[in-house]
C-alpha positions in Angstrom: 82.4 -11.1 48.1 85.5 -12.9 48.9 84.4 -14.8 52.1 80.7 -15.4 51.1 82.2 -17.2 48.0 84.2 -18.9 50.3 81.1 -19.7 52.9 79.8 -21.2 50.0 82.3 -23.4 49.1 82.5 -24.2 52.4 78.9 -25.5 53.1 79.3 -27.3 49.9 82.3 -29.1 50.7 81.1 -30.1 54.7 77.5 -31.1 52.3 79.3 -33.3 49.7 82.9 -33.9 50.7 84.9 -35.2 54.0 84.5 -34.2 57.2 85.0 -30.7 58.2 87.5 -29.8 61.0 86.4 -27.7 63.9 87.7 -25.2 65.1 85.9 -24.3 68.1 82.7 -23.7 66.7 83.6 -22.5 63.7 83.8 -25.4 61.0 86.2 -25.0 58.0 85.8 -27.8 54.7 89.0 -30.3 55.2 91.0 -28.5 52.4 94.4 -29.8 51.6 97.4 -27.6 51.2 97.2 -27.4 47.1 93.5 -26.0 48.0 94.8 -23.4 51.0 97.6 -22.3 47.9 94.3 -21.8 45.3 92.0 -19.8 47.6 94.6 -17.7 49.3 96.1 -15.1 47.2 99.2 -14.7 49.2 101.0 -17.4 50.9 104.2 -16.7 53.2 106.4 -17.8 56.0 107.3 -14.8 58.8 107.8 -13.0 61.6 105.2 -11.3 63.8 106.6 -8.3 65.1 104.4 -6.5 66.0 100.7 -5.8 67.0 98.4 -3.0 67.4 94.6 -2.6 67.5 93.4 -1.6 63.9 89.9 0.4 64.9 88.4 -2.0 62.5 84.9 -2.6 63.6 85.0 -5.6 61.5 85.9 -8.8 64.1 87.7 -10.8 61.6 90.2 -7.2 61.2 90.7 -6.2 64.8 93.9 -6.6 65.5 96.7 -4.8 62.6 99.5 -7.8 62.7 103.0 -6.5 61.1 105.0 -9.7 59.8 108.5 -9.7 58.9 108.6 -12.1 55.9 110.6 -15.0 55.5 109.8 -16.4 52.5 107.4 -16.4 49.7 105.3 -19.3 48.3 102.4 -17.3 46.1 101.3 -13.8 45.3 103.5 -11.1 45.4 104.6 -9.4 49.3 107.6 -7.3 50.5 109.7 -7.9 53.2 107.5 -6.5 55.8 103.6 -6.4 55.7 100.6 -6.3 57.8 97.9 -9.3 57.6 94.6 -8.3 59.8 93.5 -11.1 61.8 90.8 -10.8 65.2 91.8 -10.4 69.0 90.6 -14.1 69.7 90.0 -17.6 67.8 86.8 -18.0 68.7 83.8 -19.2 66.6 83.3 -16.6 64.3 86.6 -18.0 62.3 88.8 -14.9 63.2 92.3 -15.4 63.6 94.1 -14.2 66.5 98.2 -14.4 66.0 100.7 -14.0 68.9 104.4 -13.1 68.2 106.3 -16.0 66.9 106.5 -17.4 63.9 103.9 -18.7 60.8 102.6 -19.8 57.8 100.4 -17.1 56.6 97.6 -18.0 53.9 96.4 -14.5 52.9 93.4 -13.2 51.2 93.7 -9.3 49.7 91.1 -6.8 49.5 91.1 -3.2 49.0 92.1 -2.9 52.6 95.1 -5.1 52.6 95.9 -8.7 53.6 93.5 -10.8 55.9 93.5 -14.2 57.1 90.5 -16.2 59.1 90.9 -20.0 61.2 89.7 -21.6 57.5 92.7 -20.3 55.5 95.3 -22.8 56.4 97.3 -19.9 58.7 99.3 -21.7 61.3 101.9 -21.2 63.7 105.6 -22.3 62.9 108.0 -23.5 65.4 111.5 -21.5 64.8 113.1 -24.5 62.6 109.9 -26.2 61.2 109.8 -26.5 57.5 106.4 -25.9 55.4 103.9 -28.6 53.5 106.7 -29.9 50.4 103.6 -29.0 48.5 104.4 -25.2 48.3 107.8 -26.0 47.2 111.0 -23.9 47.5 109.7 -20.3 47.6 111.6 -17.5 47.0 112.3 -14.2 48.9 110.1 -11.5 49.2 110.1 -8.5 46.7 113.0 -5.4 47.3 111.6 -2.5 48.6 112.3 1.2 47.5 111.3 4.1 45.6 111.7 4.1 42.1 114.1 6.8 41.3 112.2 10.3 40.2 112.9 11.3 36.3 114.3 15.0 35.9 111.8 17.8 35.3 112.2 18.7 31.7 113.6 22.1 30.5 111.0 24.3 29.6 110.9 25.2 25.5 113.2 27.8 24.4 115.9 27.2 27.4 119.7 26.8 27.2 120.8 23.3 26.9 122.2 21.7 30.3 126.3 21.2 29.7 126.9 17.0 30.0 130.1 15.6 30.9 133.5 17.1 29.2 131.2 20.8 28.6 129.0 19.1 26.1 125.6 20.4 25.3 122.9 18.4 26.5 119.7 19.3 24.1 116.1 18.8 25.6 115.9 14.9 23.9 118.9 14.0 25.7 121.5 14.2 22.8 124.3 15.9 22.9 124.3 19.2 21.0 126.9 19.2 18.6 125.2 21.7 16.3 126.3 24.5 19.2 129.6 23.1 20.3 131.1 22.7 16.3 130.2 26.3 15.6 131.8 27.4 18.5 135.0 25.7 17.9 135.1 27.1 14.4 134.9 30.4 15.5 138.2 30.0 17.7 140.0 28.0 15.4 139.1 30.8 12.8 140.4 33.3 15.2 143.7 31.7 15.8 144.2 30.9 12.3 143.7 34.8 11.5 146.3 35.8 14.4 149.1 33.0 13.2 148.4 34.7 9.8 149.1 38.2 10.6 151.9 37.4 12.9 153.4 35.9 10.3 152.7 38.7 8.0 154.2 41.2 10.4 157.9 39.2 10.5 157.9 39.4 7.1 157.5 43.2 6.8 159.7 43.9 9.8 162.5 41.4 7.5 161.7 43.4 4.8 162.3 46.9 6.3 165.4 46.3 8.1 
């Protein structure tokens, strides 16, 4: 839906607007980089890494292209993803990438990140800054798994000791209402042994 939306705009801009650029005989509307930015729902500088046949019957998706990225300029990306682009630029607008470096105008589907010769995706020589227009950027998103919550205890289950011996109950608070009655229960017991022993001296004073 994506790219016939975007044939349209495109026979309606080579119908009413400038002159299209060619590229071979596939011909893209003249956009400027603040259009590339609007159409493309990702927008990067990186690295292609690496490249691999996808099995993608789809010409535009041949080819799975693994980029190391750079920098970010719009949409959302991780350090390292993979933008489908064809074997060969030829006239049916696919984009064929070679290791090296470039600017990357994406569009997302379903089926991950794609790019085509009307996007605005171009190669990058190793020091060559982008269009001022897509400003500073900033760097791609951090990776990793979130970190898993613990299982809860099932109902009716001693509470887990927390740090120091503490009770933990199944809401997370300490559980005092366990750890004072146990503590009463040995202070009781000492007091009663102090008491006695006490009462014994004075009996054994007594008798001698």
């Amino acid at each position: 839906m994506r790219r016939l939306l975007a044939l349209v705009v495109i026979v309606a801009a080579v119908s009413v607007g400038p002159a299209p650029t060619v590229a071979g005989a596939c011909s893209c509307a003249a956009w400027g980089v603040a259009e590339q930015v609007a159409y493309a729902d990702v927008v990067l500088v990186g690295v292609v890494v690496d490249q691999e046949p996808s099995g993608e019957t789809e010409v535009h998706d041949a080819v799975r292209n693994t980029v190391a990225v750079e920098r970010l300029y719009d949409g959302e990306a991780p350090a390292e993803v993979v933008v489908f682009g064809g074997e060969v630029s030829s006239g049916a607008c696919e984009y064929a990438f070679e290791e090296g470096r470039y600017l990357v105008f994406a569009l997302e589907d379903d089926d991950g990140l794609h790019t085509d010769l009307c996007t605005g995706t171009r190669p990058l020589t190793a020091d060559e800054a982008v269009p001022a227009e897509l400003g500073r950027g900033s760097a791609p998103l951090a990776e990793g798994p979130e970190p898993e919550a613990p299982p809860a205890p099932a109902p009716g289950t001693a509470a887990t000791p927390g740090p120091g011996g503490a009770a933990i109950d199944e809401d997370g608070s300490a559980g005092t209402d366990r750890a004072l009655p146990a503590a009463a229960l040995v202070g009781g017991a000492v007091l009663v042994l102090a008491v006695g022993a006490a009462a014994l001296v004075v009996v054994r004073r007594r008798t001698s």
